[in-house]
PDB file of the backbone (N, CA, C, O) and the ligand in Angstrom, with CONECT records:
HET     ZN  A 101       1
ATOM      1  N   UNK A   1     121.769 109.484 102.698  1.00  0.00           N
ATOM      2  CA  UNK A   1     120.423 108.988 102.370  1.00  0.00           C
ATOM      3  C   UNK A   1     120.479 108.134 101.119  1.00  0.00           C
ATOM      4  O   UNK A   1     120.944 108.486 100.035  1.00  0.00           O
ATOM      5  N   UNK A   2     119.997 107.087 101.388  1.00  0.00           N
ATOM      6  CA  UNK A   2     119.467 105.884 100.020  1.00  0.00           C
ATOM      7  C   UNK A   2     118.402 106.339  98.940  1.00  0.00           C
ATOM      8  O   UNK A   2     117.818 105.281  98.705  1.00  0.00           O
ATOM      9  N   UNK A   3     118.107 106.834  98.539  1.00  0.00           N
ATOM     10  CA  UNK A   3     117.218 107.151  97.440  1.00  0.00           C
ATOM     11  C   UNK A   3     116.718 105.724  96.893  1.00  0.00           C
ATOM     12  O   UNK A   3     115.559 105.387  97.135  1.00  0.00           O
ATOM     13  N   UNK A   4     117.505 104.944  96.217  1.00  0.00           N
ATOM     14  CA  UNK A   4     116.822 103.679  95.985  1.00  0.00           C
ATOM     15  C   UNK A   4     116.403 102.921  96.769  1.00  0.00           C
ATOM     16  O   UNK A   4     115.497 102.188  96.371  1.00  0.00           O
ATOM     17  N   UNK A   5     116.871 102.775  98.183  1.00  0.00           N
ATOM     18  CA  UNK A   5     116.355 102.010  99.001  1.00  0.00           C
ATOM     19  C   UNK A   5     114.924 102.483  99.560  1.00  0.00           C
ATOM     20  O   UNK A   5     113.902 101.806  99.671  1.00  0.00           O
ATOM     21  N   UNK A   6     115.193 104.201  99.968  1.00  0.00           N
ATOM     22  CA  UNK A   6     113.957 104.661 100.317  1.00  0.00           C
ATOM     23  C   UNK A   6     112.568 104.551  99.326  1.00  0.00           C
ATOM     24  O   UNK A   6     111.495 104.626  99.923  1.00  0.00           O
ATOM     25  N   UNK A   7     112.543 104.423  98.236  1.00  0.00           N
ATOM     26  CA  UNK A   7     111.691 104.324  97.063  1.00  0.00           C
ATOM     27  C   UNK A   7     111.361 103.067  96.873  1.00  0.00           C
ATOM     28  O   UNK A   7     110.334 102.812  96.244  1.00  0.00           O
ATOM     29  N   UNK A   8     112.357 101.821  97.496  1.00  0.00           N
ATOM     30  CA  UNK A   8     111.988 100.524  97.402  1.00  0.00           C
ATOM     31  C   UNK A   8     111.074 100.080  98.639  1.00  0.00           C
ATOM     32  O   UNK A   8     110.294  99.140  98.792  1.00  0.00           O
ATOM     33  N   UNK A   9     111.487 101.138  99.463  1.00  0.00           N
ATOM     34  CA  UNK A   9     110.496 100.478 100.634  1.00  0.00           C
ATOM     35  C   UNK A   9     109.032 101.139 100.644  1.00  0.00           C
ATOM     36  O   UNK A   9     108.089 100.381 100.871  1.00  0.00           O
ATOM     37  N   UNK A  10     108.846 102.131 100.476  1.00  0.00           N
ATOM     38  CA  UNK A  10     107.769 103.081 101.049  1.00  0.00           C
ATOM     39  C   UNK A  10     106.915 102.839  99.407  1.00  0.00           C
ATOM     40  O   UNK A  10     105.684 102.832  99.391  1.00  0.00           O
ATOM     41  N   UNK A  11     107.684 102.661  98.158  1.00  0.00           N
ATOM     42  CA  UNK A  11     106.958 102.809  97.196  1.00  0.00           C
ATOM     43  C   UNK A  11     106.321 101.093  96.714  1.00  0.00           C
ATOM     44  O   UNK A  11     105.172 100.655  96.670  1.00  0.00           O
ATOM     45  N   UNK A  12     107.748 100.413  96.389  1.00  0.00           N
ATOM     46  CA  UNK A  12     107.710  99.349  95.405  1.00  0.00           C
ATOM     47  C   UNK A  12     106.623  98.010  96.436  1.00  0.00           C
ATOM     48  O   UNK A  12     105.906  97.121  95.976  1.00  0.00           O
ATOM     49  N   UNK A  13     106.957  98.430  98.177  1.00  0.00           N
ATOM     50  CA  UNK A  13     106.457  97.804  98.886  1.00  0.00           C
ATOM     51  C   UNK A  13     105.122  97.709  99.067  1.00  0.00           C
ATOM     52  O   UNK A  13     104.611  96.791  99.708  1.00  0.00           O
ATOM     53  N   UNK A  14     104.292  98.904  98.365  1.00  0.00           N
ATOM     54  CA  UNK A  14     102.992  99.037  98.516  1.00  0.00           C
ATOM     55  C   UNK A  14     102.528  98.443  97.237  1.00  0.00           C
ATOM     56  O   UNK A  14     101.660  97.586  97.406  1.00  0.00           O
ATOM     57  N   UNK A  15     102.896  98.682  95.899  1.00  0.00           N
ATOM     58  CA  UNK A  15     102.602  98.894  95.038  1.00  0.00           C
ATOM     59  C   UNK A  15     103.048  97.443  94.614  1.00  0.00           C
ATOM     60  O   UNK A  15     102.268  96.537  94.905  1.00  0.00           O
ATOM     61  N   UNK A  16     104.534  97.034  93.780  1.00  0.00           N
ATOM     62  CA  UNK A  16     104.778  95.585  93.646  1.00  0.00           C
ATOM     63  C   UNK A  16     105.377  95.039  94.149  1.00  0.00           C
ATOM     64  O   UNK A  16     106.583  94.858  93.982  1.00  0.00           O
ATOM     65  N   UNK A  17     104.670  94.617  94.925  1.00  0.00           N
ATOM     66  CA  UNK A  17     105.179  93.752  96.301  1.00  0.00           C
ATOM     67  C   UNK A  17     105.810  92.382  95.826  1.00  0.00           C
ATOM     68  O   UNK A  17     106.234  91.615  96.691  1.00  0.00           O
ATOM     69  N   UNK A  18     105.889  92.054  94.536  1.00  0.00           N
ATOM     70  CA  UNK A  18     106.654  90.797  94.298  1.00  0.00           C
ATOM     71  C   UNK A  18     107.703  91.121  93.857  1.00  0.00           C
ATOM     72  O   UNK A  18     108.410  90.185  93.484  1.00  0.00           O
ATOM     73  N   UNK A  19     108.318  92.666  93.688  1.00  0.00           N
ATOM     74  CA  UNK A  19     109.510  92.690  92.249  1.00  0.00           C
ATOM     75  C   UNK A  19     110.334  93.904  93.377  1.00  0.00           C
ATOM     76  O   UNK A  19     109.926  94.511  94.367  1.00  0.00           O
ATOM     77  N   UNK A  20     111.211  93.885  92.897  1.00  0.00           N
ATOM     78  CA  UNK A  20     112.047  95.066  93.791  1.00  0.00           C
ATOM     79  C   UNK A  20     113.031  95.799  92.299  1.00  0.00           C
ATOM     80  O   UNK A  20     113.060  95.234  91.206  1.00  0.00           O
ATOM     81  N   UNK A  21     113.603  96.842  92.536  1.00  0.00           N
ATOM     82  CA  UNK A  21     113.630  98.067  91.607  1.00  0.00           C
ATOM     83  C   UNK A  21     115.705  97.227  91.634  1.00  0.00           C
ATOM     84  O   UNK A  21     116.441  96.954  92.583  1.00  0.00           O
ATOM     85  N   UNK A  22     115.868  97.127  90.384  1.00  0.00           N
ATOM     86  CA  UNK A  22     117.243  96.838  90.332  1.00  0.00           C
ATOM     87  C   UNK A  22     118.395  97.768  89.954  1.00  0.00           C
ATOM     88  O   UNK A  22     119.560  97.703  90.346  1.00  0.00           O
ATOM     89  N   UNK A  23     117.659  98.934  88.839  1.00  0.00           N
ATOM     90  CA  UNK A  23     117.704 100.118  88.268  1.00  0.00           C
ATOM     91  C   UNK A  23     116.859 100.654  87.905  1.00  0.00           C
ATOM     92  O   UNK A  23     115.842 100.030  87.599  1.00  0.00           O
ATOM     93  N   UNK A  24     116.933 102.173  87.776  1.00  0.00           N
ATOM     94  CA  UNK A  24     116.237 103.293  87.539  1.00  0.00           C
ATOM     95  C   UNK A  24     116.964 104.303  86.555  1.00  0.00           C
ATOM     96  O   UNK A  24     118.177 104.480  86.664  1.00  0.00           O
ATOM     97  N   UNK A  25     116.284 104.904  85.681  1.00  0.00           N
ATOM     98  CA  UNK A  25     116.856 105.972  85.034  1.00  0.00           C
ATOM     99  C   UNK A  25     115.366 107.376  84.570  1.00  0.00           C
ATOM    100  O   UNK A  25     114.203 107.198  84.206  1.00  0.00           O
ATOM    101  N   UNK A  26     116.339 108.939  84.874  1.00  0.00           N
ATOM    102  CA  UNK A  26     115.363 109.509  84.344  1.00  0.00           C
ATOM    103  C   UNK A  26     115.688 110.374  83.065  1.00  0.00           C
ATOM    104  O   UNK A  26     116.689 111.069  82.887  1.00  0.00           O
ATOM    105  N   UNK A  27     114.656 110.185  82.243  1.00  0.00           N
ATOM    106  CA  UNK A  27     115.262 111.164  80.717  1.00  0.00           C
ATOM    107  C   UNK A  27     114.325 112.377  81.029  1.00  0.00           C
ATOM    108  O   UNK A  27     113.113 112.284  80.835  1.00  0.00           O
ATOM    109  N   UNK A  28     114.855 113.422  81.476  1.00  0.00           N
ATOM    110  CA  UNK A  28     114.601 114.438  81.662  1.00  0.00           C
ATOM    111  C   UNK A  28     113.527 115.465  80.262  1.00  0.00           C
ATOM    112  O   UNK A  28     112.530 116.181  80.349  1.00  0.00           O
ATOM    113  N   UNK A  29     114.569 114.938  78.884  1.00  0.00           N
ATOM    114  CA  UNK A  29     113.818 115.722  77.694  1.00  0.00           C
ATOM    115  C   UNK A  29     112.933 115.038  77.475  1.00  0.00           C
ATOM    116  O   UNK A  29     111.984 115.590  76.918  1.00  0.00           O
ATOM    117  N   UNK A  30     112.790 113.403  77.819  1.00  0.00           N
ATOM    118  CA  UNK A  30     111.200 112.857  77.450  1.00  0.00           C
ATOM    119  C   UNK A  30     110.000 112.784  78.489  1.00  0.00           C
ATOM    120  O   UNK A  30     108.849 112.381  78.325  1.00  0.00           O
ATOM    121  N   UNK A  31     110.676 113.336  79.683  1.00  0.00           N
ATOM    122  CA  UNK A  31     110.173 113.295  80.950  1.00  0.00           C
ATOM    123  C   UNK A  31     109.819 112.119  81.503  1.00  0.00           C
ATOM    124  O   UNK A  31     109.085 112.243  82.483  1.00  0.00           O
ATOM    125  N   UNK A  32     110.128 110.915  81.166  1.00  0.00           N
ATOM    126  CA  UNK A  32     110.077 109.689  81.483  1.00  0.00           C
ATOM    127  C   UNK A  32     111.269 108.930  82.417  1.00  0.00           C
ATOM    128  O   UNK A  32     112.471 108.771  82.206  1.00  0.00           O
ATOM    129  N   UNK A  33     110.444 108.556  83.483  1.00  0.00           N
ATOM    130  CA  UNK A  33     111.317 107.745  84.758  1.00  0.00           C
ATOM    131  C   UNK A  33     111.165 106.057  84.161  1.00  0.00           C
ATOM    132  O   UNK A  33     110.230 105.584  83.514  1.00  0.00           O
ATOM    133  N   UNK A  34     111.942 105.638  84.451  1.00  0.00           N
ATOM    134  CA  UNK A  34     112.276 104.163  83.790  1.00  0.00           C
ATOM    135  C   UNK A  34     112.891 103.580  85.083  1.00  0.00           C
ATOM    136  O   UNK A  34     113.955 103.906  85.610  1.00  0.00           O
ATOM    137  N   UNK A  35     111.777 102.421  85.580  1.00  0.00           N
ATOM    138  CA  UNK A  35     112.426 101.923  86.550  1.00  0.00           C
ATOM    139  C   UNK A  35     112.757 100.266  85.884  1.00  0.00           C
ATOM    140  O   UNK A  35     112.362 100.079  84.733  1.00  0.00           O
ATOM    141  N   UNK A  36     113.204  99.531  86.338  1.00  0.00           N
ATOM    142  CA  UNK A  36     113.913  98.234  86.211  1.00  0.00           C
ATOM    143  C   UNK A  36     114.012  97.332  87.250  1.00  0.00           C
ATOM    144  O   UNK A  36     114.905  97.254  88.094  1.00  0.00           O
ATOM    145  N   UNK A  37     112.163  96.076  87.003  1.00  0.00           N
ATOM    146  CA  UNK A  37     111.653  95.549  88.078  1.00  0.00           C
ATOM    147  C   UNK A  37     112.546  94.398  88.180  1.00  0.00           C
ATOM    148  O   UNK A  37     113.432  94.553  87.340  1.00  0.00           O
ATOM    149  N   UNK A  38     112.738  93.140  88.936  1.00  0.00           N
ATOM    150  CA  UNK A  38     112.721  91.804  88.862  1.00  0.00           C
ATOM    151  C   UNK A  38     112.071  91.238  90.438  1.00  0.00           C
ATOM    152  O   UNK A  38     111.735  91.765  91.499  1.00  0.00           O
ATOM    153  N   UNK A  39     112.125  89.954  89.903  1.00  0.00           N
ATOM    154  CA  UNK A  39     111.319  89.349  90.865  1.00  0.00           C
ATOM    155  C   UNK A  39     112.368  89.505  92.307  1.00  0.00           C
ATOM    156  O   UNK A  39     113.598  89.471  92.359  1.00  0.00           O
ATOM    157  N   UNK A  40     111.417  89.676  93.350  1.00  0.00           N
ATOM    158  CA  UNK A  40     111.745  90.008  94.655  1.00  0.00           C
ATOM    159  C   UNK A  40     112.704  88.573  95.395  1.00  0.00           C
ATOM    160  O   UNK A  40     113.752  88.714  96.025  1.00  0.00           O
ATOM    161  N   UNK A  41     112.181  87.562  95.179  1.00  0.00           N
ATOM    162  CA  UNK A  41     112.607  86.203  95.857  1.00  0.00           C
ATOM    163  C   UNK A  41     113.580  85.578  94.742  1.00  0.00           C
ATOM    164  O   UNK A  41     113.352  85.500  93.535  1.00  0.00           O
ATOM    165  N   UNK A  42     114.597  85.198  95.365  1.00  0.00           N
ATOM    166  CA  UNK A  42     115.417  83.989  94.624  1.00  0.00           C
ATOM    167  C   UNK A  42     114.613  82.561  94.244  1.00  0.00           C
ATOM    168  O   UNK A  42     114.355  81.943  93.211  1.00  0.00           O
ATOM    169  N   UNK A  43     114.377  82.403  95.650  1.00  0.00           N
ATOM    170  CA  UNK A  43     114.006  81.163  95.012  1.00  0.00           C
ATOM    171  C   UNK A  43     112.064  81.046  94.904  1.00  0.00           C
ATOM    172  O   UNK A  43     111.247  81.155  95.819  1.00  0.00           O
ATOM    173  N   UNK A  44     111.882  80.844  93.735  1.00  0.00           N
ATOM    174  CA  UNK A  44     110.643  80.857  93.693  1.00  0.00           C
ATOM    175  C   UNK A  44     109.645  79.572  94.253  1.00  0.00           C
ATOM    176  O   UNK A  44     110.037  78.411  94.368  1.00  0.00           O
ATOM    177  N   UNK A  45     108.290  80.050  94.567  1.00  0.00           N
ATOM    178  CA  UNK A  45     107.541  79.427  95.156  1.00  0.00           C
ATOM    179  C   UNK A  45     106.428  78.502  94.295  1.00  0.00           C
ATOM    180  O   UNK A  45     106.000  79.323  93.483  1.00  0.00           O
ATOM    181  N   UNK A  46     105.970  77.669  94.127  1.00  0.00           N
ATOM    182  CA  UNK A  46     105.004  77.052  93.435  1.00  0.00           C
ATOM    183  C   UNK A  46     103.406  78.116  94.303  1.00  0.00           C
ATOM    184  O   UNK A  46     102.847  77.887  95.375  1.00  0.00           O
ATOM    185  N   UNK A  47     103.100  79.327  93.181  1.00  0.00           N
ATOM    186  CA  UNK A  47     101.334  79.681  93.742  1.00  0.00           C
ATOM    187  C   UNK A  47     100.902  78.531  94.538  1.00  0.00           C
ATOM    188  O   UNK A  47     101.343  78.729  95.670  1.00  0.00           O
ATOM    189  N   UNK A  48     100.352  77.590  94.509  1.00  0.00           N
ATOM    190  CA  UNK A  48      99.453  76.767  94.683  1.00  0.00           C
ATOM    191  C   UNK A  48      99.959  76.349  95.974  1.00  0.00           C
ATOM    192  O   UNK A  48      99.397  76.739  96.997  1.00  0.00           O
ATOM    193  N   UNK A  49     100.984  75.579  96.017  1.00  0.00           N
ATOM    194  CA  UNK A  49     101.216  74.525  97.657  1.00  0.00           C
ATOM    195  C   UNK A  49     102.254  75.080  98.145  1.00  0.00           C
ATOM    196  O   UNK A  49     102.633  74.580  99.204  1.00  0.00           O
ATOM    197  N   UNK A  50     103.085  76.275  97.593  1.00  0.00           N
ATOM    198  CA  UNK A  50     104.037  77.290  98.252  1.00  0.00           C
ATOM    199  C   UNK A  50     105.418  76.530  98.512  1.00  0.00           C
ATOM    200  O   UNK A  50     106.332  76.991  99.197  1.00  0.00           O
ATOM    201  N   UNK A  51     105.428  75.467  97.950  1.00  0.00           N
ATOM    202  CA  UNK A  51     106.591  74.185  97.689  1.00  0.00           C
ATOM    203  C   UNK A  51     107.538  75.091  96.993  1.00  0.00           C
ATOM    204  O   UNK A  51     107.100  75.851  96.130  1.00  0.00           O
ATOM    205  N   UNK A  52     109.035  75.070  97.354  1.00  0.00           N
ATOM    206  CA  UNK A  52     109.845  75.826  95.973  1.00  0.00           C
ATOM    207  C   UNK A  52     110.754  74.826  95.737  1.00  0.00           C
ATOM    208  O   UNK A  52     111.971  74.985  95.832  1.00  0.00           O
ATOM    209  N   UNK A  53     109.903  73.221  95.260  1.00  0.00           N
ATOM    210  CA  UNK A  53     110.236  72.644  94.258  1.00  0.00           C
ATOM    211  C   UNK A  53     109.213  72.826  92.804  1.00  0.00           C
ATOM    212  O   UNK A  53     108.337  72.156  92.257  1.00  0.00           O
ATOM    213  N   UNK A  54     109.913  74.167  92.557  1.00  0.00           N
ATOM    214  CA  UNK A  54     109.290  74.511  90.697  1.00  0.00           C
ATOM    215  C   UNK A  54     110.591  74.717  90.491  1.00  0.00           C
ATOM    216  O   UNK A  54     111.478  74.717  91.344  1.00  0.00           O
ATOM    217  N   UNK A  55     110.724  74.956  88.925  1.00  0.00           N
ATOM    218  CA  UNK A  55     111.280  74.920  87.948  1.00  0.00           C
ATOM    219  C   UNK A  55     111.540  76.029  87.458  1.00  0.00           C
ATOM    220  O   UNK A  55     110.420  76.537  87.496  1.00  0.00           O
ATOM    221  N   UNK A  56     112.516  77.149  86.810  1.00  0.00           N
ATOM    222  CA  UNK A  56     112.421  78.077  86.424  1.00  0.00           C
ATOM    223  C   UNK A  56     112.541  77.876  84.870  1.00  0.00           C
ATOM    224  O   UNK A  56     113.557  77.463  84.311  1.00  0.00           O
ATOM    225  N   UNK A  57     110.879  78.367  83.990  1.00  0.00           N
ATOM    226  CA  UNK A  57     110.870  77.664  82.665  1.00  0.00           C
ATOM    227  C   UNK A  57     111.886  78.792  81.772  1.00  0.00           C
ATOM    228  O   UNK A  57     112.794  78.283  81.115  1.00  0.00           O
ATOM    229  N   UNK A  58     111.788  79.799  81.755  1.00  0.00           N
ATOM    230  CA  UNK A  58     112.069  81.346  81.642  1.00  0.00           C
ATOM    231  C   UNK A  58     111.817  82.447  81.827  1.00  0.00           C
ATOM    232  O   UNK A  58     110.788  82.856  82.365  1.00  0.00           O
ATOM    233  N   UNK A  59     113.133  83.409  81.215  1.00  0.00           N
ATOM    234  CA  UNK A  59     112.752  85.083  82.107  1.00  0.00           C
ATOM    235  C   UNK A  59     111.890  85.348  80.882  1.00  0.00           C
ATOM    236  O   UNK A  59     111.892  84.507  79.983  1.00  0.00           O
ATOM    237  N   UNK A  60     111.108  86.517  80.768  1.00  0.00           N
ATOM    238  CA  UNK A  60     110.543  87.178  80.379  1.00  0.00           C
ATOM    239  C   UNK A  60     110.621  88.687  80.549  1.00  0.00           C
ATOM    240  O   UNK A  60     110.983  89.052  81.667  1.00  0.00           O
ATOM    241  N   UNK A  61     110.279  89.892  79.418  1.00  0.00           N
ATOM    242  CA  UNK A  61     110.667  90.817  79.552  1.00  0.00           C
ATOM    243  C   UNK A  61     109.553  91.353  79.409  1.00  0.00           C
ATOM    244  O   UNK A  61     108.849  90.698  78.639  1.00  0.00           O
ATOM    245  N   UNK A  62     109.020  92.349  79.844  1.00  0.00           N
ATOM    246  CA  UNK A  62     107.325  93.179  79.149  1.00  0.00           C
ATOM    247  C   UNK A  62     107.602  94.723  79.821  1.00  0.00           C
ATOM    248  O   UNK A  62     108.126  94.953  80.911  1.00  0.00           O
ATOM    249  N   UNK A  63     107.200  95.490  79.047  1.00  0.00           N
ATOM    250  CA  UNK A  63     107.377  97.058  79.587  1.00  0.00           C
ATOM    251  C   UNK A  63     106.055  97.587  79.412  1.00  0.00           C
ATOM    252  O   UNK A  63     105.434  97.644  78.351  1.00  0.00           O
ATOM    253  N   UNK A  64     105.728  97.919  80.395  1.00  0.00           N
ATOM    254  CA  UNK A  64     104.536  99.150  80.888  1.00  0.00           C
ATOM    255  C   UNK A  64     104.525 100.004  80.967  1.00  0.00           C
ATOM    256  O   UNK A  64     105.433 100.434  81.678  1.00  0.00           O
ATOM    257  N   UNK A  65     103.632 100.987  80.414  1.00  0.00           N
ATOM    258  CA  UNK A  65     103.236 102.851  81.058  1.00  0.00           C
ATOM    259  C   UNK A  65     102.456 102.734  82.400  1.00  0.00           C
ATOM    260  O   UNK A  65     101.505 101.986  82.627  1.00  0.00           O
ATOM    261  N   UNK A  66     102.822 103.283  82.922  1.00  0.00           N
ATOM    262  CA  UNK A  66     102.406 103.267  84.594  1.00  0.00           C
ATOM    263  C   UNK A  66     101.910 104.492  84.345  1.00  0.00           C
ATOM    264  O   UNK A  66     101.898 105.097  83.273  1.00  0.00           O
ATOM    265  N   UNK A  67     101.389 104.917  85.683  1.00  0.00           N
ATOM    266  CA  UNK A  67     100.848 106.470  86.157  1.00  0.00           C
ATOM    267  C   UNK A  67     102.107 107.741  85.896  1.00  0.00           C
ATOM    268  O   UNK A  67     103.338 107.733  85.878  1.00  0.00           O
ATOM    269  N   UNK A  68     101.495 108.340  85.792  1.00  0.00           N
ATOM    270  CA  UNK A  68     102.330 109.791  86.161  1.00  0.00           C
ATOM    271  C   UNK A  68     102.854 110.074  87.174  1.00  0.00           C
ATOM    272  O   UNK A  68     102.860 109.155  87.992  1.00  0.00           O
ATOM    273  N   UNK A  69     103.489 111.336  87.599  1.00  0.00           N
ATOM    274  CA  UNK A  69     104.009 112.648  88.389  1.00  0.00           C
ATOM    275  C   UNK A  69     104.536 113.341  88.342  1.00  0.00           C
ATOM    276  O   UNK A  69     105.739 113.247  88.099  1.00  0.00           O
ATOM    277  N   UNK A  70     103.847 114.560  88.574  1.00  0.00           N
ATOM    278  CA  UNK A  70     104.661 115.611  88.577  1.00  0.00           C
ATOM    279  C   UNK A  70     104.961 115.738  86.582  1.00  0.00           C
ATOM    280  O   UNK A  70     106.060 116.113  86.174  1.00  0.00           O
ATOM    281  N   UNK A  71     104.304 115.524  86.014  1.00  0.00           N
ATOM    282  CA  UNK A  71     104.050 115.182  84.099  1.00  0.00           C
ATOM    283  C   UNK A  71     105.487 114.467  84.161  1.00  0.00           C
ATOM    284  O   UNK A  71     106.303 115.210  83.616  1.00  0.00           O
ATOM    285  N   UNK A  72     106.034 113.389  84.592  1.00  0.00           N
ATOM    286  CA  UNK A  72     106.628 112.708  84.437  1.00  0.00           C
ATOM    287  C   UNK A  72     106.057 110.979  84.340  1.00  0.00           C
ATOM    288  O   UNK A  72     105.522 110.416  85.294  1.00  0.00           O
ATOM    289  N   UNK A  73     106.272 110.409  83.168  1.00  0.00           N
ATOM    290  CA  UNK A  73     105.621 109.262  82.860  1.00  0.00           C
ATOM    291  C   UNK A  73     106.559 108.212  83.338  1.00  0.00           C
ATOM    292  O   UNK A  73     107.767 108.224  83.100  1.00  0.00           O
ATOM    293  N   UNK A  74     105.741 107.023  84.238  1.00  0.00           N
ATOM    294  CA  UNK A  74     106.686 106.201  84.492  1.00  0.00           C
ATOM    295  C   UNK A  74     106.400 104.909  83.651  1.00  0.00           C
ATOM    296  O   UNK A  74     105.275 104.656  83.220  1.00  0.00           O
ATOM    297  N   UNK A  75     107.479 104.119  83.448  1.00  0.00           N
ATOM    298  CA  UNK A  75     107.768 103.089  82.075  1.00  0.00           C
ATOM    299  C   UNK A  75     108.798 102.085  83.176  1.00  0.00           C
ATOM    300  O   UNK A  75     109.976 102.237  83.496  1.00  0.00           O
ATOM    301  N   UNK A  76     107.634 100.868  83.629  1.00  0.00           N
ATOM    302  CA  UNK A  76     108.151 100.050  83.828  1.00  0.00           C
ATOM    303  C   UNK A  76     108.789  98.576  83.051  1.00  0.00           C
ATOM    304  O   UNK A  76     108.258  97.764  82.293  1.00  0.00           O
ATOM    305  N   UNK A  77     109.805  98.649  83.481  1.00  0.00           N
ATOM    306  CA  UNK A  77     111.096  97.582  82.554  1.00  0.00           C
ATOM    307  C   UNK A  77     110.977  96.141  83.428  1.00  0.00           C
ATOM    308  O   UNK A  77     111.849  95.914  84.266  1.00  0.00           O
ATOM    309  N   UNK A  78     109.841  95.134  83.211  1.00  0.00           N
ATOM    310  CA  UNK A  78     110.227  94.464  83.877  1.00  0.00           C
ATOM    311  C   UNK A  78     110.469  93.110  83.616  1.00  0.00           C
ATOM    312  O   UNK A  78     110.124  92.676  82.517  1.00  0.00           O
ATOM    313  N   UNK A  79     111.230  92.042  84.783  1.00  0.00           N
ATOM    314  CA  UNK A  79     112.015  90.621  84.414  1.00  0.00           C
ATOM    315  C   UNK A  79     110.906  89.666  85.135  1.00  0.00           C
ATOM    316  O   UNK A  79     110.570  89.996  86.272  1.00  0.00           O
ATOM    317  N   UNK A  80     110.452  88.776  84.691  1.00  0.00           N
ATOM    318  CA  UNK A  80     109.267  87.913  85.114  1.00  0.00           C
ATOM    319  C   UNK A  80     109.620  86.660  84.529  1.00  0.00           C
ATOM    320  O   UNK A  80     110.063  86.521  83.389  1.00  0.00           O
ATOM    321  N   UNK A  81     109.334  85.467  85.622  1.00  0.00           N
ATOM    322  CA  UNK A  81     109.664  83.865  85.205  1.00  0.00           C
ATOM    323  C   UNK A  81     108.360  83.205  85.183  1.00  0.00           C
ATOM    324  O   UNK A  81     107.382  83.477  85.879  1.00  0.00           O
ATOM    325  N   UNK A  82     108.484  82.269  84.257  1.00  0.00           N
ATOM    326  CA  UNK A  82     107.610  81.484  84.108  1.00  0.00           C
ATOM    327  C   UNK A  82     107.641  80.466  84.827  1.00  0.00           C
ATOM    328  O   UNK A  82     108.805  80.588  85.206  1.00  0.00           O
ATOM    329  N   UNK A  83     107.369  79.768  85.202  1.00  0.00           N
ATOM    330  CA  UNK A  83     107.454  78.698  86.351  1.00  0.00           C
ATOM    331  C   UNK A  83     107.385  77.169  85.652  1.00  0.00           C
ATOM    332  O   UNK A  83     106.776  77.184  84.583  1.00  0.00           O
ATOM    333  N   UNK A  84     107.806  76.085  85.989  1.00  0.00           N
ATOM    334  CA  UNK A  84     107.265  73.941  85.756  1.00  0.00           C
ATOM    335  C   UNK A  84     106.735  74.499  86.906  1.00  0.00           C
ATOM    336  O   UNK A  84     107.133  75.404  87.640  1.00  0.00           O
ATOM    337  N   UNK A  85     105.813  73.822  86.918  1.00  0.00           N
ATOM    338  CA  UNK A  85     105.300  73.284  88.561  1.00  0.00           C
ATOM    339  C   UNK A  85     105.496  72.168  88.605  1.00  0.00           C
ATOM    340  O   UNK A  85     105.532  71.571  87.529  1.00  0.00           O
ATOM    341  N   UNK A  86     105.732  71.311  90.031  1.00  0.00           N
ATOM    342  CA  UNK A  86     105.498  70.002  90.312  1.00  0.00           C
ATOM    343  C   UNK A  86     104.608  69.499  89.792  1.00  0.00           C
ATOM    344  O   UNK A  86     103.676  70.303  89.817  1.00  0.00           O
ATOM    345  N   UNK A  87     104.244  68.338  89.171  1.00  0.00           N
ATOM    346  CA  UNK A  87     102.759  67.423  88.622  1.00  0.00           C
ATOM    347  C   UNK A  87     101.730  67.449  89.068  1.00  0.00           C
ATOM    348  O   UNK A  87     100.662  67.557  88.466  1.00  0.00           O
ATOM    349  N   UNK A  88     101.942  67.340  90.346  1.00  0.00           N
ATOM    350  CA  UNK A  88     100.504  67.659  91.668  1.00  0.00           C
ATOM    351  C   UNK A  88     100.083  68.836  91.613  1.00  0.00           C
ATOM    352  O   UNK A  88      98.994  68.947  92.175  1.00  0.00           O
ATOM    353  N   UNK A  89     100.480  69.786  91.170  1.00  0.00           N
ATOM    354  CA  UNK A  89     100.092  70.730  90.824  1.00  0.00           C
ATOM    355  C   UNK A  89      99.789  71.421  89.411  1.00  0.00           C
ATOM    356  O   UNK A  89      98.925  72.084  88.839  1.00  0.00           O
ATOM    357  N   UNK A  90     100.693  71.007  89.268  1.00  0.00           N
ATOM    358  CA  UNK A  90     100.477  71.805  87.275  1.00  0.00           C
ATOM    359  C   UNK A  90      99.384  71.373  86.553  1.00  0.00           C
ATOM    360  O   UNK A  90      99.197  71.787  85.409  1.00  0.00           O
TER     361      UNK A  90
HETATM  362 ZN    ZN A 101     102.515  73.284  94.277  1.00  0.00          ZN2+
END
């Protein structure tokens, strides 16, 4: 059995449907699950005309407190790009 795979489908699929789980860790004495998002697609899409002639401007890093379970706090780690857009769009 996949544990990460199963958690990527049934969980990350409902929930962030743009980022998929690259790593995970749990600290048991802080009771905190730490997952480790990035973006789901290689090649990214321009929002607007769905063209993936954009630009990747940079990654970005930002960490979140998510919900609980089970009094375990989850602390998402995640990798996010900024996008150029084409002119016609931007
Ligand atoms: Zn566009």
């Amino acid at each position: 059995m996949n544990i990460v795979a199963d958690f990527h489908n049934f969980f990350f699929n409902l929930f962030y449907t743009n980022f998929k789980l690259f790593n995970y860790q749990f600290d048991e004495d802080k009771k905190e699950i730490h997952l480790f998002l990035e973006p789901k697609d290689n090649y990214p899409q321009c929002p607007i005309c769905k063209n993936h002639n954009v630009v990747v401007h940079e990654y970005r890093h930002r960490i979140v407190k998510d919900g609980s379970y089970n009094g375990f706090q989850f602390i998402l780690h995640i990798t996010y790009r900024t996008l150029v857009l084409p002119r016609i769009c931007g």
